[in-house]
C-alpha positions in Angstrom: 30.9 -26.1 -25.0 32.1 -23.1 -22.7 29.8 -20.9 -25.2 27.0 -22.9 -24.6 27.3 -23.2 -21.0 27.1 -19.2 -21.0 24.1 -18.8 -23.4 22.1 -21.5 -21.0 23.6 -19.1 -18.1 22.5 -15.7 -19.8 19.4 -17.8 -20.3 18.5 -18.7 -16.9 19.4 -14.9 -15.7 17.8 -13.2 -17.8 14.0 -15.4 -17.3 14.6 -15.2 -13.7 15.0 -11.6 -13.5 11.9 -11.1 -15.9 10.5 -12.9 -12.9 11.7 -10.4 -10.4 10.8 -7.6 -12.6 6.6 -9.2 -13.0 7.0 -8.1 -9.0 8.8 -5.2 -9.1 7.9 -3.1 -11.7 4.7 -2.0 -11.0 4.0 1.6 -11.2 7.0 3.6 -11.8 8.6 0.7 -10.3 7.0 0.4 -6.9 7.0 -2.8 -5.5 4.1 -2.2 -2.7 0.8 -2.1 -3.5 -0.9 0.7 -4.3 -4.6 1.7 -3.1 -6.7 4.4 -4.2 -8.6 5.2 -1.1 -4.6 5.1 0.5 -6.2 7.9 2.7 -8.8 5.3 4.7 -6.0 3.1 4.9 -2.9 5.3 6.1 -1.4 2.8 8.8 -0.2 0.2 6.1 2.0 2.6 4.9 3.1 4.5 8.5 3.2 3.2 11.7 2.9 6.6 13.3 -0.8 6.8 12.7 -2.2 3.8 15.1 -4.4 5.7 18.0 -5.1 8.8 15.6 -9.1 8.1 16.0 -8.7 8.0 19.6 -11.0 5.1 19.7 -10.8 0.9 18.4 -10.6 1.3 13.9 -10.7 -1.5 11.5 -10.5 -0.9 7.8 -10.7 -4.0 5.2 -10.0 -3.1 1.3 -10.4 -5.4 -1.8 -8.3 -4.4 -5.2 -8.6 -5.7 -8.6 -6.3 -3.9 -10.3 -6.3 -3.8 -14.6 -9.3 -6.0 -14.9 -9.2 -8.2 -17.6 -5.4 -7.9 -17.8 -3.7 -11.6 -17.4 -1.8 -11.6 -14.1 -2.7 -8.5 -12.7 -2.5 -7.6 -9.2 -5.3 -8.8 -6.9 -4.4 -7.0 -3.4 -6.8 -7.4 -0.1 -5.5 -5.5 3.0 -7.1 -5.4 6.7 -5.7 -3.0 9.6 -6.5 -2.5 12.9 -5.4 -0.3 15.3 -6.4 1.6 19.0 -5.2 4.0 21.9 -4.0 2.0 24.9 -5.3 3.0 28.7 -2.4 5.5 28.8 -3.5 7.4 25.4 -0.4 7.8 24.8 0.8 4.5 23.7 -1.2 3.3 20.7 -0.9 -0.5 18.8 -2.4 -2.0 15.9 -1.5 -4.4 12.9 -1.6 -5.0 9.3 -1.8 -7.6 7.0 -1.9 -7.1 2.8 -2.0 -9.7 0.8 -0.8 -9.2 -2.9 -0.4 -11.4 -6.1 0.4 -10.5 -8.9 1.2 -13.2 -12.1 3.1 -16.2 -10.8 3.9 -13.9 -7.6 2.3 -13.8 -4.4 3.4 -11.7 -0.9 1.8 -11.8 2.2 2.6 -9.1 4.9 2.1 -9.3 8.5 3.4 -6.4 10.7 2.8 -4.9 14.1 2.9 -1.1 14.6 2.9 1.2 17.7 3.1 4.4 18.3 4.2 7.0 20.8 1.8 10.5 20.4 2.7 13.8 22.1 -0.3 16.1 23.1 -0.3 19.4 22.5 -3.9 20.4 22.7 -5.9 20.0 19.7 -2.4 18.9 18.1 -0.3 15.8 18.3 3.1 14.7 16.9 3.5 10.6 16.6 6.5 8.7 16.3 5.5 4.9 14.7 7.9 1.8 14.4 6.8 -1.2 12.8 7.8 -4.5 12.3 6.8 -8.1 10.8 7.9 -10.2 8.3 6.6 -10.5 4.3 6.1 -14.1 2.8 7.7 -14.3 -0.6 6.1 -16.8 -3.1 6.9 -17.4 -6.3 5.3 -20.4 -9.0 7.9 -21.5 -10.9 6.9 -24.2 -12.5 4.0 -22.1 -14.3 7.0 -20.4 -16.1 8.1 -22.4 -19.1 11.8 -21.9 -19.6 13.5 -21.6 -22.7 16.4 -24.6 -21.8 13.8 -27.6 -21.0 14.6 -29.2 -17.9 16.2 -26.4 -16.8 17.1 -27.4 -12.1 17.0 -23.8 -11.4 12.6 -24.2 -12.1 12.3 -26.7 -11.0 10.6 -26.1 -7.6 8.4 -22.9 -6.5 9.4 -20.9 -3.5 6.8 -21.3 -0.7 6.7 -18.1 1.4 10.0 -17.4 1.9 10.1 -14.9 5.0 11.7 -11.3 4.7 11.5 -9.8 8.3 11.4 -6.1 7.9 11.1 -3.1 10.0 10.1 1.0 9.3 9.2 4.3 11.1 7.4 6.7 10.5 6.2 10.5 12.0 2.6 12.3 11.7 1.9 15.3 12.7 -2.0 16.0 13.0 -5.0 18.6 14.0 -8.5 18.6 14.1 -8.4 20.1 10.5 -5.1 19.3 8.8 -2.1 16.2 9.0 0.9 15.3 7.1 3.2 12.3 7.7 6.7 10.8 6.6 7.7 7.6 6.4 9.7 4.1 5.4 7.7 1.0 6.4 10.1 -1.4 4.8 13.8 -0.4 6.0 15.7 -4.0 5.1 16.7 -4.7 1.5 16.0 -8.8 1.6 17.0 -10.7 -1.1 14.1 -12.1 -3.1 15.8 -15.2 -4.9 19.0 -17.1 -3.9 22.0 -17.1 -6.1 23.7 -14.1 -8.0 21.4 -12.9 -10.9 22.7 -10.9 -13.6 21.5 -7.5 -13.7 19.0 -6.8 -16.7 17.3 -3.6 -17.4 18.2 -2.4 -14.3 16.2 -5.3 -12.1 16.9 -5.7 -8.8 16.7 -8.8 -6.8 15.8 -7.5 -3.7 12.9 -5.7 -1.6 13.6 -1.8 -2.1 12.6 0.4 0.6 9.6 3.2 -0.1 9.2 6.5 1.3 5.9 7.9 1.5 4.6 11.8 2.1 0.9 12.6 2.8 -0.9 14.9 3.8 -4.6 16.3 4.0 -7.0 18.9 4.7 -10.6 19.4 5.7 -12.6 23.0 4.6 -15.8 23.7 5.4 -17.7 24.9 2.7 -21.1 25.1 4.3 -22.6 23.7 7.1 -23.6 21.0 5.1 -20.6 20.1 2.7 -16.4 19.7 3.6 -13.9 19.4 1.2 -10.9 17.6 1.9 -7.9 17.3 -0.6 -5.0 14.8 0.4 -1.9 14.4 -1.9 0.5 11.3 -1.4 4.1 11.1 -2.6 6.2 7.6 -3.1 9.8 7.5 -3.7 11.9 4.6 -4.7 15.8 4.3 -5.5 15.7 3.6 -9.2 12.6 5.3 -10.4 11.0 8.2 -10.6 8.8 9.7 -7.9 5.4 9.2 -7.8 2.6 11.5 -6.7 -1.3 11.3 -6.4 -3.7 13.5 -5.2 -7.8 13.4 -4.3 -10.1 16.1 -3.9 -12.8 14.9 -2.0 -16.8 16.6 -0.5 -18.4 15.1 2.5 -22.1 15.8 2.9 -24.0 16.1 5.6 -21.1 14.2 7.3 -22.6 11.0 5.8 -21.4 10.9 2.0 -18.3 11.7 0.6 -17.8 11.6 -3.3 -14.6 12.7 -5.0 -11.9 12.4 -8.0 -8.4 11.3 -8.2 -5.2 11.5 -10.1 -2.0 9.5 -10.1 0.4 11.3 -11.7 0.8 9.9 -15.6 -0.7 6.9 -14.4 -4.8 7.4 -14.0 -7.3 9.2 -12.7 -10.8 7.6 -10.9 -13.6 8.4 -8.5 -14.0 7.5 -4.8 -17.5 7.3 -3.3 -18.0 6.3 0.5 -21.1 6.2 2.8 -21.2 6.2 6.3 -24.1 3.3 7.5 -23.8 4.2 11.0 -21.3 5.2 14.1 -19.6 1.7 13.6 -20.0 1.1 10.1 -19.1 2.5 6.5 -18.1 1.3 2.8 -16.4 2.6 0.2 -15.5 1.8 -3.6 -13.5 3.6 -6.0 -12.8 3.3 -10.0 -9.5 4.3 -11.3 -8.8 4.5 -15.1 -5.3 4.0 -16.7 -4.0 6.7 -18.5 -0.9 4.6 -19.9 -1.0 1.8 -22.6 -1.9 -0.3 -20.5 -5.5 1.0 -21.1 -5.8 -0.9 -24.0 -5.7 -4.4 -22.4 -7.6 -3.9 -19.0 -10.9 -2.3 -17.8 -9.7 -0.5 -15.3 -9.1 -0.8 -11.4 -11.8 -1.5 -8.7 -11.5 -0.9 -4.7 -13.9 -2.2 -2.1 -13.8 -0.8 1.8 -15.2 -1.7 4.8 -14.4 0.6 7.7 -15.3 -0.6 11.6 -15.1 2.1 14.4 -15.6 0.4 17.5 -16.1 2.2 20.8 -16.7 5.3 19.5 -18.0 7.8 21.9 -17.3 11.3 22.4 -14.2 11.4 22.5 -14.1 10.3 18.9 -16.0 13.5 17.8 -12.8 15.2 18.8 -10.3 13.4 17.3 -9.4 14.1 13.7 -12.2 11.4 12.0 -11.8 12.9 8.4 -8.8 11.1 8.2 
């Protein structure tokens, strides 16, 4: 009896951390979502660059990643942020929602940002906070032990409030940030869960690197490459990097590579002063290959109150 009572256990454990691992092993293991065009959307991941246009920004992006590929991750993400009165003090927000098989997260977060001027330079300091929704369907899962209490009800955005910092350091022509946006290690489902393959059952905080440049080639044609860098306790880091051309300061068209992971293209067109839209294709380079069709990225950027002073302000990035 006391042997069976341990297999159901082992049982139990070992489908609910599969279900932990469906949202935490990812990519190398990262847990947050990844974008291509991560350089268009910089303020998800630090806090320290709200204010960096000098003027009101919106960006909205739409991922499918793996198409084709049952369960895979379907991520939409929308920030916003501006320069207060005192230019200084800068705010905006962020919300991604990701899902991914029978999970499902939804983050909400505030950032701000104090910048130093120094010139044509500035230093930031960002904090953010908010709290992620935790979802998880598990009555789609079909248990080994019929009947089993501990699926029998799903868990309904479960809240994980959460707070990070971050620091940016940026010119006209260059910039390169650090930060953690996550900082807490919640718990992602109740009870004590066996440890299997190394799964943990908790959020595990990120720290990111980027950086960029812009080169003028011509007077027609820029190049800017930007490189990010993800770490994670329990994985390997992870490192991507673009090489991009803007021409006549309307079109930019590009490649990128994610280290052992994939490589893509990244196209973007500015429609106006307020308006421009991007996609960007990235191929896996894994196994994965053979099941899916690839990755696909949709942007819409908004620049609102753009005047002058937005010419001066580092708008490549």
């Amino acid at each position: 009896m006391q042997t069976l009572k341990m297999k159901k256990t082992s049982v139990v454990g070992m489908a609910l951390c599969a279900l932990v691992s469906i949202w935490s092993v990812r990519s190398f293991a990262q847990q947050d979502p990844m974008f291509t065009q991560y350089m268009f959307n910089t303020l998800s991941i630090n806090p320290a660059y709200a204010g960096s246009k000098d003027f009101l920004s919106a960006t909205v992006i739409h991922r499918s990643q793996w198409v084709n590929f049952e369960g895979a991750p379907v991520t939409q993400s929308v920030t916003i942020h501006s320069p207060l009165r005192n230019e200084s003090i800068s705010l905006g927000g962020s919300v991604i929602n990701d899902a991914f098989g029978p999970v499902k997260q939804t983050g909400i977060y505030l950032d701000g940002s104090y910048r130093i001027f120094m010139g044509n330079r500035r230093l930031s300091f960002g904090l953010k906070g908010g709290v992620n929704l935790f979802s998880a369907n598990l009555l789609d899962l079909n248990p080994l032990v019929e009947g089993d209490a501990s699926f029998a009800s799903n868990i309904a955005n479960k809240p994980l409030p959460n707070f990070g910092a971050g620091v940016m350091y940026y010119t006209r022509k260059w910039y390169v940030g650090a930060s953690v946006p996550k900082l807490l290690s919640n718990k992602l489902l109740s009870g004590e869960l066996p440890d299997y393959a190394g799964v943990n059952n908790k959020e595990t905080p990120h720290a990111f690197l980027i950086a960029g440049a812009v080169f003028d080639v011509n007077i027609y044609t820029k190049f800017k490459p930007t490189i990010l860098v993800k770490a994670v306790n329990g994985a390997p880091p992870a490192a991507e990097a673009t090489a991009q051309f803007l021409f006549y300061d309307k079109f930019w068209a590009g490649a990128m590579y994610r280290w052992q992971d994939a490589a893509g293209i990244l196209l973007q067109y500015e429609i106006n002063r307020l308006f421009k839209v991007g996609y960007a294709f990235d191929y896996s380079l894994s196994d994965i290959r053979k099941y899916s069709d690839g990755s696909h990225e949709i942007m819409l950027g908004f620049d609102l109150n753009r005047g002058k002073s937005g010419d001066v302000s580092p708008r490549y990035f």
